[in-house]
C-alpha positions as a Markdown table, in Angstrom:
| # | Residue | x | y | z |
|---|---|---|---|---|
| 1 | Unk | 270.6 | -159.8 | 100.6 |
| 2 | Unk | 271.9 | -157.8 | 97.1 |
| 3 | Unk | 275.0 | -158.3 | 98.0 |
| 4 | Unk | 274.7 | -161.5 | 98.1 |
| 5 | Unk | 272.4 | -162.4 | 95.1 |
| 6 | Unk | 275.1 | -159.8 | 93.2 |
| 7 | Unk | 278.2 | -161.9 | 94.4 |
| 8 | Unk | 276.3 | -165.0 | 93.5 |
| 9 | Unk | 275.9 | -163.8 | 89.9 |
| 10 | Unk | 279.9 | -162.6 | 89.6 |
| 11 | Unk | 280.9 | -166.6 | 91.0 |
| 12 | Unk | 278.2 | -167.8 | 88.8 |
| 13 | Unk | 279.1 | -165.6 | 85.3 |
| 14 | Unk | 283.3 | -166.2 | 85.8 |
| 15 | Unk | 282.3 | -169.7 | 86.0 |
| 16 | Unk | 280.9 | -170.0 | 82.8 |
| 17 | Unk | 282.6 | -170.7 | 79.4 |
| 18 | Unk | 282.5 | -168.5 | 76.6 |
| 19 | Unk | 282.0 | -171.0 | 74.3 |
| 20 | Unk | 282.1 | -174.5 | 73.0 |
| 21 | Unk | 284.7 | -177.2 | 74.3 |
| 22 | Unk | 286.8 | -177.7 | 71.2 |
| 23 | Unk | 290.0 | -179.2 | 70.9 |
| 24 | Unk | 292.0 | -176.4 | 72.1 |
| 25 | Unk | 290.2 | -175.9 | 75.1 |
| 26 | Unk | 291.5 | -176.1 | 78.4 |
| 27 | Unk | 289.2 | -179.1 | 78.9 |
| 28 | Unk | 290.0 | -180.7 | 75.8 |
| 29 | Unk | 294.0 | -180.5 | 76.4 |
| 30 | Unk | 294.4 | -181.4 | 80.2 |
| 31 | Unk | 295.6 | -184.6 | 81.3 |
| 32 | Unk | 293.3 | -187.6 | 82.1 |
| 33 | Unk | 294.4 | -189.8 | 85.0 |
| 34 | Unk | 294.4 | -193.4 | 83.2 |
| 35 | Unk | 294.3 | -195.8 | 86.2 |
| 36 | Unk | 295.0 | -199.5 | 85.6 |
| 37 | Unk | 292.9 | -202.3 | 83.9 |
| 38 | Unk | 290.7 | -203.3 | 86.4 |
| 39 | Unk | 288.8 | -202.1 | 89.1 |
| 40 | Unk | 291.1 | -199.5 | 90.9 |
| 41 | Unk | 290.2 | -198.5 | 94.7 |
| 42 | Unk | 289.6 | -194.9 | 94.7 |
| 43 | Unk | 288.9 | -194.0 | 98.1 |
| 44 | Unk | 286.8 | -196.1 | 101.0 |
| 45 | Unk | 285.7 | -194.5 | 104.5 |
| 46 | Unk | 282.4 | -194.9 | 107.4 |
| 47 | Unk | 279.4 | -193.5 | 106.1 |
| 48 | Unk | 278.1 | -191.6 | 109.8 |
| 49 | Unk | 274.2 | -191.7 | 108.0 |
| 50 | Unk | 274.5 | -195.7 | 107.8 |
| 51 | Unk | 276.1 | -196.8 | 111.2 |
| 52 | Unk | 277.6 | -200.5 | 110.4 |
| 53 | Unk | 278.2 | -199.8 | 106.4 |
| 54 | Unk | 281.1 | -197.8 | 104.8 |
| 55 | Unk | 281.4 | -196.4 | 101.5 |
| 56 | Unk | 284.2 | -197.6 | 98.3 |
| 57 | Unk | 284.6 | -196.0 | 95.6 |
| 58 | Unk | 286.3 | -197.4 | 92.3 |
| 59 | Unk | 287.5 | -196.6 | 89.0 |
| 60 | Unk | 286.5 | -199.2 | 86.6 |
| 61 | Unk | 289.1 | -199.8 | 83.0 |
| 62 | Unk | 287.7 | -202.9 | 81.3 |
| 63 | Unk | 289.3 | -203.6 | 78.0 |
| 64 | Unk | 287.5 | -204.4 | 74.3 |
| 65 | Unk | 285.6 | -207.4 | 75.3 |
| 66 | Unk | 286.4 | -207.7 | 79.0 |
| 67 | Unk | 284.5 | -210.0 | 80.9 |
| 68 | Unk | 283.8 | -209.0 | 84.6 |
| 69 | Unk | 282.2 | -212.4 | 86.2 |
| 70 | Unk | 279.6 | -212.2 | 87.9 |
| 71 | Unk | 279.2 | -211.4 | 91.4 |
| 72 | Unk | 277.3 | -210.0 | 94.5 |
| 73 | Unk | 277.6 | -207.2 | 97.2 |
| 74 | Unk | 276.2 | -207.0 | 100.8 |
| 75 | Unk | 275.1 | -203.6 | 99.6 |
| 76 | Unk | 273.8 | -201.3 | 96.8 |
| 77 | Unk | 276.1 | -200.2 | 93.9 |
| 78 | Unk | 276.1 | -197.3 | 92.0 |
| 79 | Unk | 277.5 | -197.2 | 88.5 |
| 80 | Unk | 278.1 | -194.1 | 86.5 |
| 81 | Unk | 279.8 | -194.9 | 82.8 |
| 82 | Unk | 282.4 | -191.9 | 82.0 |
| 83 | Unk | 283.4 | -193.6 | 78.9 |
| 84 | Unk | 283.1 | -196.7 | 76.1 |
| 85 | Unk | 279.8 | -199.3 | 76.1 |
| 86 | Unk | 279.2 | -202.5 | 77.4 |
| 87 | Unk | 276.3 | -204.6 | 78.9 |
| 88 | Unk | 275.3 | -205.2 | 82.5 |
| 89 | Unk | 273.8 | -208.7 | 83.2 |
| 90 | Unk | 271.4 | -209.2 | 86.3 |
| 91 | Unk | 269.9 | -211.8 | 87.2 |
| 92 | Unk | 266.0 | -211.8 | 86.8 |
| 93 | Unk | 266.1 | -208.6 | 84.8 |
| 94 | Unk | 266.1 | -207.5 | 81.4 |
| 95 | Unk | 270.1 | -206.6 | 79.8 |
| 96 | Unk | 270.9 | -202.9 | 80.5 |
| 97 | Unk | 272.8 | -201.6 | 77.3 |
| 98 | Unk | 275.7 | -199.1 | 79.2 |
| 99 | Unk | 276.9 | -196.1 | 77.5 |
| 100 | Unk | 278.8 | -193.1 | 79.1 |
| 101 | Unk | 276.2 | -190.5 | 80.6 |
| 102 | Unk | 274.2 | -193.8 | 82.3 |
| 103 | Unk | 274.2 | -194.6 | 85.8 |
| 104 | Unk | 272.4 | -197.6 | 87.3 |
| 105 | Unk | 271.7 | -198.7 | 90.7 |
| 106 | Unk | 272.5 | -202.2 | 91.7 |
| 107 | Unk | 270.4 | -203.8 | 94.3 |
| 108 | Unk | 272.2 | -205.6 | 97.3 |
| 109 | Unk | 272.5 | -209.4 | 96.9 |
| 110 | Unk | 271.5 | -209.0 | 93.4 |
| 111 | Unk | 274.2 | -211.4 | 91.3 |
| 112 | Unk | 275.3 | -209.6 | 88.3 |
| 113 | Unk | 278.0 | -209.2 | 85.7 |
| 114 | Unk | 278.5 | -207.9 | 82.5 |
| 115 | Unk | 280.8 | -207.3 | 79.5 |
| 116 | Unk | 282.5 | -204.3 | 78.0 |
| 117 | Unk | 281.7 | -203.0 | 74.1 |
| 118 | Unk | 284.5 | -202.6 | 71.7 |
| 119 | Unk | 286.0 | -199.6 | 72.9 |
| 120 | Unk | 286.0 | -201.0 | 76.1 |
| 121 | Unk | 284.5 | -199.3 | 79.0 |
| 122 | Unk | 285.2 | -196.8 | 82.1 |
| 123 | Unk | 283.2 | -196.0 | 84.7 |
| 124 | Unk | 283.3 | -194.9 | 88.5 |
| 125 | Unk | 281.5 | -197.7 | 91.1 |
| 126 | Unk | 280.3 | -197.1 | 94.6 |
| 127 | Unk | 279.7 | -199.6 | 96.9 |
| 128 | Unk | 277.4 | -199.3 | 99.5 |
| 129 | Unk | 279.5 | -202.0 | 102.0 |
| 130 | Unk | 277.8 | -203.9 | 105.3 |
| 131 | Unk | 280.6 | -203.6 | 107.7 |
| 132 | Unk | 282.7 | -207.0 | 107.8 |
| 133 | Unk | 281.5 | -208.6 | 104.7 |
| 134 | Unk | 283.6 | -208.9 | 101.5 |
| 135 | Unk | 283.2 | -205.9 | 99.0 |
| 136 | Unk | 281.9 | -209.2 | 96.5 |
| 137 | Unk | 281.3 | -212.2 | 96.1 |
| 138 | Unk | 281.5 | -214.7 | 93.1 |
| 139 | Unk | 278.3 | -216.3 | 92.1 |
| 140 | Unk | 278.2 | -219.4 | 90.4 |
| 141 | Unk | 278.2 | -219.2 | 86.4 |
C-alpha cells in the first residue's frame, strides 16, 4: 500500500508545473490544430452502454458573426466552448450567453441555433445519435 501511495505522489509531483503558463511555456508555444470553418467530424463509434445510439464527436470553427441555423438531433448534445463567444438559441428557453470554459447540454428534439460573437467561436460537440436517424435536422426559421 506505501508503495503505492509513494509512486502515486512521484506521478502526481512530475506532473505538476513549476509555475505559471507564460508565453514561453511549452503550453504557450506548441502548435494548435486549426480544423476548418465549420463543424469538423472528429471521431464517431457504438456507445456499448446505449445499445441502438452511437457517439460523434465535432470540432466546431464558426467565424465573427456566423450563423449556425437552427436545427434538431434525435439525441442529447453536449457543448464545451474552448475558445471565442457567441449565443445559443433554444426554443422555449431563455438565450444562453457562450464563452470558453461553458458547456451546455442540449436536450434531444430540442430545435436550436445560435450565432458566434466577434471573435468568432470554437468549441468541441458531442452528439448523442439514435441509430439510423440524421445527426440533424433543419427546423423551420
Amino acid at each position: 500500500m506505501r508503495l503505492t501511495t509513494a509512486l502515486a505522489c512521484v506521478l502526481l509531483c512530475g506532473c505538476a508545473t513549476t509555475g505559471p503558463v507564460g508565453a514561453n511555456s511549452p503550453a504557450a508555444t506548441s502548435p494548435v490544430y486549426q480544423p476548418p470553418v465549420g463543424s469538423n467530424l472528429v471521431l464517431e463509434g457504438h456507445i456499448d452502454a446505449a445499445p441502438g445510439h452511437h457517439l460523434v464527436m465535432g470540432d466546431l470553427v464558426a467565424t465573427p458573426g456566423m450563423v449556425i441555423p437552427r436545427h434538431t438531433h434525435s439525441g442529447e448534445e453536449f457543448l464545451y466552448v474552448i475558445g471565442g463567444t457567441g449565443t445559443l438559441s433554444m426554443e422555449g428557453e431563455a438565450d444562453v450567453q457562450l464563452a470558453a470554459g461553458k458547456g451546455v447540454r442540449i436536450p434531444a428534439g430540442a430545435v436550436h441555433g445560435g450565432v458566434a460573437g466577434e471573435d468568432g467561436l470554437r468549441a468541441v460537440s458531442t452528439w448523442i445519435v439514435v441509430n439510423g436517424q440524421p445527426l440533424r435536422t433543419a427546423a423551420p426559421e
